[in-house]
C-alpha positions as CSV (number, residue, x, y, z in Angstrom):
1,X,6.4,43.3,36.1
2,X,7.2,41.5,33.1
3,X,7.7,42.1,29.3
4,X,6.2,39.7,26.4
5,X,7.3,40.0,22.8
6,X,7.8,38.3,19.7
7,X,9.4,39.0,16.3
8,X,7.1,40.6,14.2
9,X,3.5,41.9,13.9
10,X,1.7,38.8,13.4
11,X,-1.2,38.1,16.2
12,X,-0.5,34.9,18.3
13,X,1.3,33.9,21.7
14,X,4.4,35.6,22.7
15,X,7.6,33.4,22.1
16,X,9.8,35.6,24.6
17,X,10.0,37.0,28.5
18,X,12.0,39.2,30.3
19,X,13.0,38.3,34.1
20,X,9.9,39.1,36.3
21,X,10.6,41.9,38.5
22,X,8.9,41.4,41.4
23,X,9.1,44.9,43.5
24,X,6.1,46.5,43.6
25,X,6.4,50.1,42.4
26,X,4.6,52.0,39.3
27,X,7.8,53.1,37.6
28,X,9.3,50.3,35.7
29,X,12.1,49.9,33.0
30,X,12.9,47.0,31.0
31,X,16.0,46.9,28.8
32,X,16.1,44.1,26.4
33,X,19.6,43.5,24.7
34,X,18.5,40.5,22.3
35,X,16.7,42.6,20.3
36,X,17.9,42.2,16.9
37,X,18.7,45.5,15.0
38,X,16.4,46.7,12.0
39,X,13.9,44.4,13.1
40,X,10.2,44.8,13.9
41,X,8.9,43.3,17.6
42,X,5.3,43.3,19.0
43,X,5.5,43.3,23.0
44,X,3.3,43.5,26.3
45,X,3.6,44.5,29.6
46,X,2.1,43.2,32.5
47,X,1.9,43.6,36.2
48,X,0.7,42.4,39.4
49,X,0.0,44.1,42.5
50,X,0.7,43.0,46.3
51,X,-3.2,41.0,45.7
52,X,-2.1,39.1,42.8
53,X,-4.3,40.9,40.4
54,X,-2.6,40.9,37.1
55,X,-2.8,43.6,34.6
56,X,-1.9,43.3,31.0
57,X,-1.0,46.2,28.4
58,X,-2.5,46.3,25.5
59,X,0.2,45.2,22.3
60,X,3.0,47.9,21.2
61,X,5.2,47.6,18.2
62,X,8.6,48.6,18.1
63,X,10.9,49.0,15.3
64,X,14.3,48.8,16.1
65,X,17.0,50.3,14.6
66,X,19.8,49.2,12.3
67,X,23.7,49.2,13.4
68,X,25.2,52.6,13.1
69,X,21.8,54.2,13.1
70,X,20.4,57.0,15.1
71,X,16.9,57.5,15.8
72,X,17.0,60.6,13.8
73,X,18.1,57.9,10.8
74,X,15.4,56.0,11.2
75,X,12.6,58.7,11.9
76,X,13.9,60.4,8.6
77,X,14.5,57.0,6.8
78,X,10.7,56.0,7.2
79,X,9.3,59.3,6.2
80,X,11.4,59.3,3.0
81,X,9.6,55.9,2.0
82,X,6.0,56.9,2.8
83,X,6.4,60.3,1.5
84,X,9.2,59.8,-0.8
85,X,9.6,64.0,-0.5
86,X,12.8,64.0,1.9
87,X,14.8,62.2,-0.7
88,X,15.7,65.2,-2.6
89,X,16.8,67.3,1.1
């Protein structure tokens, strides 16, 4: 297995890999550590089996979060600026 992303949403070729992993199991994990915090990334996975067919996800978007941040922070930060409600909690 292998991981494709690129800064940003914008459609077009993936600028960055991970390491392909080449045991053949259908549990993977991929840690990437050059993410850059409060940034957005658009990624894919793919595979291939023991008969070389390759299958590719389809695109995910991540946002990730900002030094010092939790994922509470962030869940609660983006609702506050689409619904603008939470502010006054």
């Amino acid at each position: 297995s292998q991981i494709f992303w690129k800064e940003g949403v914008a459609k077009g070729d993936f600028i960055e890999s991970s390491r392909l992993d080449k045991e053949l199991t259908t549990n993977h994990v991929a840690v990437i550590t050059s993410f850059k915090p409060g940034s957005v990334y658009r990624f894919q996975a793919e595979s291939v089996d023991a008969s070389g067919n390759i299958s590719r996800s389809t695109d995910y978007t991540i946002l990730t979060s900002k030094k010092g941040e939790t994922v509470i922070d962030l869940i609660i930060t983006n609702f506050q600026d689409i619904f603008g409600f939470l502010r006054k909690l």
